[in-house]
C-alpha positions in Angstrom: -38.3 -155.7 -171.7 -40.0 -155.8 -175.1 -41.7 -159.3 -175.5 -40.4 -160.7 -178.6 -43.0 -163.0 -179.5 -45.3 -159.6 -179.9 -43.1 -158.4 -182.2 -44.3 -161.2 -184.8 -47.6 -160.9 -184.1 -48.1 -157.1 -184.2 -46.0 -156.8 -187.8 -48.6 -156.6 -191.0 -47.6 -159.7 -193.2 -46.9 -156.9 -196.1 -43.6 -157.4 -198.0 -40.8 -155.1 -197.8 -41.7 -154.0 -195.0 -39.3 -152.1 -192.6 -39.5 -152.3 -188.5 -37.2 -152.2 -186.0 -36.7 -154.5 -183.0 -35.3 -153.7 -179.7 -33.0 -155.9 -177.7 -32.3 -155.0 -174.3 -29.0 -155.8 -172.5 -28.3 -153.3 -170.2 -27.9 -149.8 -171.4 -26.9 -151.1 -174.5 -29.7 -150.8 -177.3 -28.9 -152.7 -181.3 -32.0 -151.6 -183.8 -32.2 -154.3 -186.7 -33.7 -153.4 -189.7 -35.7 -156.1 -191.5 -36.3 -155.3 -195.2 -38.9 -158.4 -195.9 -41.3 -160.8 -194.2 -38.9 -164.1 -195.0 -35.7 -162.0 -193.3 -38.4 -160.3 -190.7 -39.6 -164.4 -189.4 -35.4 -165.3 -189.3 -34.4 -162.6 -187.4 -37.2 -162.6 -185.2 -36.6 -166.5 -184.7 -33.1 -165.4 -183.9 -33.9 -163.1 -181.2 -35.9 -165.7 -179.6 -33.5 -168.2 -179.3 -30.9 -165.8 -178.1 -32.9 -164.2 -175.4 -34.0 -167.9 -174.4 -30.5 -168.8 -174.3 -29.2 -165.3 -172.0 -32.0 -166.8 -169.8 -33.9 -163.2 -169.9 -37.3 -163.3 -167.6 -40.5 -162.0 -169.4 -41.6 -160.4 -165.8 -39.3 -158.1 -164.5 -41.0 -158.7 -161.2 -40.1 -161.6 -161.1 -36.4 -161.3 -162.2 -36.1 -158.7 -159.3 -37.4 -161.1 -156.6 -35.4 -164.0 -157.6 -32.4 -162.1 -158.8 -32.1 -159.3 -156.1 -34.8 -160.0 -152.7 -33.9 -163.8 -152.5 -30.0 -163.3 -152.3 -30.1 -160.4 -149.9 -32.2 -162.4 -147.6 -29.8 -165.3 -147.8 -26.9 -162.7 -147.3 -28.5 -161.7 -144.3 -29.4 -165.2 -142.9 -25.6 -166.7 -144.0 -24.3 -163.4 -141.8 -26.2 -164.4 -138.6 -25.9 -167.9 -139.2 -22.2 -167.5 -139.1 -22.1 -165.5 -135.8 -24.9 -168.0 -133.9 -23.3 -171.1 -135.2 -19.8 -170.1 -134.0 -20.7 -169.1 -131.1 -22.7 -172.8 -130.4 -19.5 -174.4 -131.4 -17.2 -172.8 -129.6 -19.7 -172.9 -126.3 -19.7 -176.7 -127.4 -16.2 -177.4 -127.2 -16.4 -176.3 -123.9 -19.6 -179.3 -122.7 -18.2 -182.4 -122.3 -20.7 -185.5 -124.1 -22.6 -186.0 -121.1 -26.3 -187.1 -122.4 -27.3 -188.1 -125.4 -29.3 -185.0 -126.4 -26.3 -182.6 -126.1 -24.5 -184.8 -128.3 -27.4 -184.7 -130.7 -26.8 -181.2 -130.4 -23.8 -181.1 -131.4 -24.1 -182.9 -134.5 -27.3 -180.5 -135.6 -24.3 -177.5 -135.4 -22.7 -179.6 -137.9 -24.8 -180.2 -140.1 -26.0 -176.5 -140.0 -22.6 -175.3 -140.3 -22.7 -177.1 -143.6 -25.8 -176.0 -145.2 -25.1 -172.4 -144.6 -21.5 -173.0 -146.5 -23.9 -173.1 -149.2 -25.7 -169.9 -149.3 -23.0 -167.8 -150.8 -23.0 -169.9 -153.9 -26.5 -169.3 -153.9 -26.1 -165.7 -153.6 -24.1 -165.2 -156.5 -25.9 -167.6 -159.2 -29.2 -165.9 -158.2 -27.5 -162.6 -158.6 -26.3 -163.8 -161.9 -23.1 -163.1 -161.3 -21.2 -165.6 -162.5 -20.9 -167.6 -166.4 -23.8 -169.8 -167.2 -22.2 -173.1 -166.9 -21.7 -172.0 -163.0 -25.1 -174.0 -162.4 -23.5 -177.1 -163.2 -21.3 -176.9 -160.1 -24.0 -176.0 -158.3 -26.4 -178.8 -159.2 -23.7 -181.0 -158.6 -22.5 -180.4 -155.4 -24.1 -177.0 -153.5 -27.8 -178.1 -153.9 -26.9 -182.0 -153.1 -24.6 -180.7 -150.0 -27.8 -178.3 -148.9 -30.8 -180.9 -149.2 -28.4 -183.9 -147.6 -27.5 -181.6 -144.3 -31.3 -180.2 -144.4 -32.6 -183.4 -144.1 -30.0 -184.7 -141.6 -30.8 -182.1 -139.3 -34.6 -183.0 -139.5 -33.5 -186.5 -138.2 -31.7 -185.4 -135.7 -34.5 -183.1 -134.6 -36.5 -186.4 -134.3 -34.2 -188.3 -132.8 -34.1 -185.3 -129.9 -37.9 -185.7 -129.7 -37.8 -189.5 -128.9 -35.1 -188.9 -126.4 -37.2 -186.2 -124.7 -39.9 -189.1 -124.9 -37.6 -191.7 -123.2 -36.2 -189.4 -120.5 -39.7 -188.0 -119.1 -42.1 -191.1 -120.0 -39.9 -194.3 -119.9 -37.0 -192.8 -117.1 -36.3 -196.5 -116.4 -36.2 -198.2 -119.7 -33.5 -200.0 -121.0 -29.7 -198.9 -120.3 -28.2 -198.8 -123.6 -30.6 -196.8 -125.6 -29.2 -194.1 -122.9 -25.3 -194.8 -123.2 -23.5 -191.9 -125.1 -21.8 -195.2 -127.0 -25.5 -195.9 -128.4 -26.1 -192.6 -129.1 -22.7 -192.0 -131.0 -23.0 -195.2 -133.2 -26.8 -193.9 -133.7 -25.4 -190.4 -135.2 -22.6 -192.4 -137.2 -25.5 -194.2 -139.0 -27.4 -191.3 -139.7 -24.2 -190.0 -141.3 -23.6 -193.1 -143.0 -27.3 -193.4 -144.7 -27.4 -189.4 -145.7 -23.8 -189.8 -147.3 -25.2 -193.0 -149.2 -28.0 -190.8 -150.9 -26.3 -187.8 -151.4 -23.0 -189.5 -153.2 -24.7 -190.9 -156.3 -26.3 -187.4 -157.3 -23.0 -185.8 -157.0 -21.5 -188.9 -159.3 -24.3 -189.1 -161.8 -24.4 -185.5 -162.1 -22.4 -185.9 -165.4 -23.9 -184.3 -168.8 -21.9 -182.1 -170.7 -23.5 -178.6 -169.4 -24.6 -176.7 -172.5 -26.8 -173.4 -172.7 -30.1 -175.7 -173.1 -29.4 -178.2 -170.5 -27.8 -176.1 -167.6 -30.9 -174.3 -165.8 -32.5 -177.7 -165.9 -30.4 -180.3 -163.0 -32.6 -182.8 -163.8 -31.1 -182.6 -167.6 -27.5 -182.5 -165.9 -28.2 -186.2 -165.2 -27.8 -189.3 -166.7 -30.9 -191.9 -166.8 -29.9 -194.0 -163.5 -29.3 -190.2 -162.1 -32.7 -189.4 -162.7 -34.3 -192.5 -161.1 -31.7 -192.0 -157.9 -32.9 -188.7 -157.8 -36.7 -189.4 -157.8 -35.8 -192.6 -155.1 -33.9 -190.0 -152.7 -37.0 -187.3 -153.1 -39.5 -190.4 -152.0 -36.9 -191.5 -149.3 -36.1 -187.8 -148.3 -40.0 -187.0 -148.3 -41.0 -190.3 -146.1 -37.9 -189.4 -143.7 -39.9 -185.9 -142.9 -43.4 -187.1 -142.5 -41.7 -190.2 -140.1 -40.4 -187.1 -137.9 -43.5 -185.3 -138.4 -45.6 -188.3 -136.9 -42.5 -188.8 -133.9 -42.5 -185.2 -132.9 -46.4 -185.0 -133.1 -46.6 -188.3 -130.8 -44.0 -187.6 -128.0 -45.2 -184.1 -128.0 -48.7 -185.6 -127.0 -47.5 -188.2 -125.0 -45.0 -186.2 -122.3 -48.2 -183.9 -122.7 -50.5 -185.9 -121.2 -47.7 -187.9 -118.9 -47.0 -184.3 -117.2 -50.9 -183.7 -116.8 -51.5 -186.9 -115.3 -48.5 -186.5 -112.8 -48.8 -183.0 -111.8 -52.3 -184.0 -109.8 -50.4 -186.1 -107.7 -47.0 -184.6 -107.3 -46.8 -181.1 -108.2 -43.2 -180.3 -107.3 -41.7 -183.2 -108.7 -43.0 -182.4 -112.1 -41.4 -179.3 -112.5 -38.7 -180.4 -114.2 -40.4 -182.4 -116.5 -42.8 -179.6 -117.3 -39.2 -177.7 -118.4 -38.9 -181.0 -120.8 -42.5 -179.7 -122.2 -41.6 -176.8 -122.9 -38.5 -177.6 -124.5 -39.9 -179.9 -126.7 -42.6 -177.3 -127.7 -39.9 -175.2 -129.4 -38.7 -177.8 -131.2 -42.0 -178.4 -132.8 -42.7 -174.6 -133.5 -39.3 -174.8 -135.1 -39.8 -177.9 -137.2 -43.4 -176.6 -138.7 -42.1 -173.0 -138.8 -39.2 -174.2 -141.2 -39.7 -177.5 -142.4 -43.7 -178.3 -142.9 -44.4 -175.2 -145.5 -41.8 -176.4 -147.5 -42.9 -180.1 -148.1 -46.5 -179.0 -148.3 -45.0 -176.8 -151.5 -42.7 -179.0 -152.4 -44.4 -182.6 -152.8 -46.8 -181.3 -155.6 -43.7 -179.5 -157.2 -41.6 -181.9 -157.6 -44.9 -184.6 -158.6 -45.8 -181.3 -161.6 -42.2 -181.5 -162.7 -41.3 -185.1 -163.0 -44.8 -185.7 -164.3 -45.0 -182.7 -166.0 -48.9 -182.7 -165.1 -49.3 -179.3 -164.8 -49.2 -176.7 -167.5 -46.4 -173.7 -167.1 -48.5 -171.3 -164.9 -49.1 -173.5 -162.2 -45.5 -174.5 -162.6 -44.0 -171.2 -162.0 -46.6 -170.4 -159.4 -45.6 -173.4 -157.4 -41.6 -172.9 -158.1 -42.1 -169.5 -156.6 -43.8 -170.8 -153.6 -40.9 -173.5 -153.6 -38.2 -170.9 -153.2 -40.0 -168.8 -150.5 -40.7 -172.2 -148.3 -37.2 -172.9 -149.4 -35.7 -169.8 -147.8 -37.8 -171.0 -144.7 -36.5 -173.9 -144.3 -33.1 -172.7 -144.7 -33.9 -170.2 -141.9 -33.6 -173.0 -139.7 -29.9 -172.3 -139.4 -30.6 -169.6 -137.4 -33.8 -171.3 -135.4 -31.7 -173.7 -134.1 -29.3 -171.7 -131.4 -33.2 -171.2 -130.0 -33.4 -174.7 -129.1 -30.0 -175.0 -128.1 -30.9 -172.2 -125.4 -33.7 -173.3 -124.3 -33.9 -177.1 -124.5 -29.8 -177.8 -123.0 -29.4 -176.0 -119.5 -25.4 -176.6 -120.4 -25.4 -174.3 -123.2 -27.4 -171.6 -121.1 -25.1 -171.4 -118.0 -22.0 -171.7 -120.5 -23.2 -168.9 -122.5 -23.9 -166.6 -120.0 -20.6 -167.5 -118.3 -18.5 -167.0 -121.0 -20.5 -163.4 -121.7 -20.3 -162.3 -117.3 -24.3 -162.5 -117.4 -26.8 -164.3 -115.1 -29.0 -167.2 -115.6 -32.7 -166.1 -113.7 -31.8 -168.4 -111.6 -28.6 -167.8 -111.0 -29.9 -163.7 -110.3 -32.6 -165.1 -107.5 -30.2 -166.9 -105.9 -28.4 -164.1 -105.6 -30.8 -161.6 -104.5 -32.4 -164.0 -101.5 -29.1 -164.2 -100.3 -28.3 -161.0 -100.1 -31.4 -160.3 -98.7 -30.9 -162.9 -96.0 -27.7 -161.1 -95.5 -29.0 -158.3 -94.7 -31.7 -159.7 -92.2 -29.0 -161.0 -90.4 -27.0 -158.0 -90.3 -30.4 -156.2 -89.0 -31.1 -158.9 -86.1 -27.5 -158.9 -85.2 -27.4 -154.9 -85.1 -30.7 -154.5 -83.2 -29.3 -157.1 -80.3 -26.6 -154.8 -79.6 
């Protein structure tokens, strides 16, 4: 597209003058004749402000990766997200609340569920197919509902973490921090807290959405919504780098616990080496989803609230926002991964429900009927 601020530049300041300009909307093309310099300066301040209002890009590049890559890549992630998460929940119905962990579990399926209810509203404002005003909804409540259930499943994922910690380092500690009564009133709270913070920005949400104001949320707000949103981005920011620091720590400390123990008891530390690796995909799923996106985001957010960075660093950093961004809401689709790998429950119900064999279940089965057969042999060569 013709860039309309080179049209004033390149015309000769020579009176009646004719020139045409060029809009672009589609296949659609309107040539304007400008017979002087005074109507040549209105019009072209015209087109501006109508091009600025359609929200037309100035690098079609860029329109094609936000408008057209970034919403088939969310298609594709909403699709699979869809199949894995039904598939957890309806192998979940099936596990009883047994330990805390698989309830944690459970409530990670949740809050995933959630999030990727989200995507397909996405979808279509990237894909601009829907009025203007459309962003208003989805400032309001999408992006609040996405962000809340985002940062509820990283607690969760820390809470896991510390629970892996308990169970392999401190097997004896005390009772009630292993009840599934704890552990439910623990997940209620978490609920509880992320509800608290997400509420107000769906309330305060309340300009009138115009054409200026509506690609903006932060201009969707009213004052106190401004300074709850900046308080939740600090609270939301400090809640990640707490989990960072708890997943880090346990991760080192079973570590080291399992290193320490497997010189003295090598078989009994099997099963807690399984609770090593287990944790291990949890933190390659936490820092492959969550850890580019805050490393993006944090100076982001500090450029636009501050506005201490000029509009090229801006844009370079909201582009690098939106690709950690679809990262992080990959994690919809990470998760089944730990739910295979970390909860032995989900494994033998899966492969039960689909008339497959765990490994285990397959060596079992072949040393018996090899023993089987060496009876059969011994009992044959008797005769």
């Amino acid at each position: 597209m013709m860039n309309l601020r080179s049209i004033a530049t390149s015309v000769p300041p020579e009176k009646n003058l004719a020139c045409k300009s060029t809009v672009v909307m589609g296949s659609n093309m309107t040539y304007v004749k400008l017979p002087d310099h005074r109507h040549l300066c209105q019009d072209i301040s015209i087109l501006t402000n109508y091009s600025q209002t359609q929200g037309l890009p100035e690098n079609s590049t860029n329109n094609e990766f936000t408008t057209i890559v970034l919403p088939v890549l969310y298609f594709i992630i909403f699709l699979a997200s869809i199949l894995l998460n039904s598939l957890a929940v309806w192998i979940f119905f099936h596990i009883r609340n047994k330990t805390s962990f698989i309830f944690y579990l459970k409530n990670i399926v949740v809050a995933d569920l959630l999030m990727t209810l989200t995507f397909p509203f996405k979808i279509i404002h990237d894909s601009r197919l829907v009025p203007w005003h459309f962003n208003f909804f989805l400032c309001r409540y999408t992006t609040v509902l996405f962000y809340a259930n985002m940062y509820t499943t990283i607690v969760f994922l820390g809470l896991i973490s510390v629970d892996r910690y308990l169970k392999v380092v401190k097997p004896f500690g005390d009772s009630r921090m292993y009840s599934i009564t704890f552990t439910k009133i623990l997940s209620a709270c978490v609920w509880l807290v992320m509800t608290f913070l997400a509420l107000p920005n769906v309330i305060l949400t309340n300009s009138h959405p115009t054409r200026k104001n509506v690609d903006d949320c932060l201009k969707l707000k009213s004052p106190l919504g401004i300074k709850w949103h900046k308080a939740v981005i600090y609270i939301n920011n400090s809640m990640f780098i707490i989990v960072l620091i708890l997943l880090i720590g346990c991760y080192i400390e079973i570590s080291k616990y399992i290193y320490k123990s497997s010189k003295q008891f090598i078989s009994s530390s099997s099963r807690k080496r399984k609770h090593n690796q287990s944790i291990r995909v949890v933190v390659a799923v936490f820092f492959t989803c969550f850890l580019p996106y805050h490393l993006c985001r944090i100076p982001f957010i500090s450029g636009h609230l501050d506005k201490v960075l000029d509009d090229s660093a801006q844009k370079i950093l909201y582009y690098c926002k939106e690709v950690t961004l679809f990262l992080s809401a990959c994690n919809v689709c990470l998760d089944p991964i730990i739910y295979f790998f970390m909860c032995r429950s989900f494994s033998q119900r899966l492969f039960r429900k689909t008339n497959m064999r765990t490994r285990s279940e397959s060596i079992r089965s072949l040393q018996s009927v090899r023993r089987s057969e060496v009876r059969i042999y011994h009992e044959y060569t008797d005769l």
